[in-house]
N, C-alpha and C positions, 0 to 999 in steps of 0.2 A: 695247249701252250704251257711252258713249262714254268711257274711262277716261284723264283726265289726262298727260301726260308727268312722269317722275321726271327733276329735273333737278337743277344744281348748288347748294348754298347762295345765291350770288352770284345767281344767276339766278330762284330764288325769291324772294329779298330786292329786286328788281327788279321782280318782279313783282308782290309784294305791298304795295310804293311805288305803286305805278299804280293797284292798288284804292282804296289808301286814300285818295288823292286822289277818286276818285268818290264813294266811301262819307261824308267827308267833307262834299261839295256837297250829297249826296242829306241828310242831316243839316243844313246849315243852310238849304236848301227847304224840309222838314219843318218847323222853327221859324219859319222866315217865314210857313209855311201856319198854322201853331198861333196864330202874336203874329195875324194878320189874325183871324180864327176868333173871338178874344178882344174882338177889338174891333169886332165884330160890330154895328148895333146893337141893342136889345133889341126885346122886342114884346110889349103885354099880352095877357094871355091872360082873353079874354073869356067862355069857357065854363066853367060851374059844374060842374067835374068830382066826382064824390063816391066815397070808396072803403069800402070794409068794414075795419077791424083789430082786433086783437085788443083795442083800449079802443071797440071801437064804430065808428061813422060819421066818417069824416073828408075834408077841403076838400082839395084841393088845396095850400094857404097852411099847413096843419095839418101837413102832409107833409115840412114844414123843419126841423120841431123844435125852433123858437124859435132856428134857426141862419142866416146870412144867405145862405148856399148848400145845393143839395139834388143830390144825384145820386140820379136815378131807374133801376132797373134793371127791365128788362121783364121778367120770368121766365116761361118758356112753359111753362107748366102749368095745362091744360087737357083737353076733352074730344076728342080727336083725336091728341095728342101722345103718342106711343112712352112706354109708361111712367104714362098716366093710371089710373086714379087716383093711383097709390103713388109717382111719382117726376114729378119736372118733367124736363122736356127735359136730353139729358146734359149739353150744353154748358154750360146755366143753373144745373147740378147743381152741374158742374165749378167755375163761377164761382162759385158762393156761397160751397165748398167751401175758397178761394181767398183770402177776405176775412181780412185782418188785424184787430188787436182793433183797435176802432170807434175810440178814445179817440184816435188818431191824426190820423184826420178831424174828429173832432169840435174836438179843437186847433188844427184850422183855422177854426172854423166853419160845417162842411160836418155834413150828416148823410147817410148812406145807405138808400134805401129799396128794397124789391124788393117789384113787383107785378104781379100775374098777374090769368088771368080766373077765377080757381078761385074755388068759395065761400068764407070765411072755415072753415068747417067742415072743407073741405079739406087748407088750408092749415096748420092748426093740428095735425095729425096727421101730413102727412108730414114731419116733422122728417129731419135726417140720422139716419142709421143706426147702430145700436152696432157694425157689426161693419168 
């Protein structure tokens, strides 16, 4: 493994002048990637997608929450995946796990969904864990 040299203050502070100038660029590419991304432009979506929740059958359009933006999260919890039936995928675990209170988003007029291929049945039971 290839370990660092320990060098002077002066010569650090040198050096980590030179990163930050990359770090920097790579920061406003990322933004330029993002502002384009944004300005995308849209596309309808023609197929009548239908989901199962916990108030019954819902559209796709239903999925917004009466909000003008939707973040959809796929959560892989299914029949194949490490952990079915009792857990979703860790990563997806991880991430739900992760979620600040909703009222945040929602102030934006965003709502969050997460959905999987489990049955509703499923879905309703594995909640997180007490422990």
């Amino acid at each position: 493994m290839h370990i660092p040299p320990v060098v002077l203050p002066h010569e650090w502070e040198a050096a980590r002048k030179q990163l930050l100038v990359k770090e920097k660029a790579q920061t406003r590419a990322r933004d330029a990637l993002a502002a384009e991304r944004r300005r995308m432009p849209w596309m309808a979506v023609e197929k009548a997608y239908a989901f199962e929740g916990p108030a019954g059958k819902a559209t796709l359009l239903d999925l917004f929450g009466g909000r003008r933006q939707r973040i959809v999260y796929r959560a892989f919890f299914e029949q194949g995946v490490f952990g079915w039936p009792d857990h979703a995928c860790r990563g997806c675990s991880m991430v739900a796990d992760q979620v600040a209170h909703l009222a945040h988003l929602n102030a934006r007029d965003t709502t969050l969904v997460f959905v999987s291929r489990a049955p509703q049945a499923n879905t309703a039971t594995a909640g997180p864990s007490s422990t």
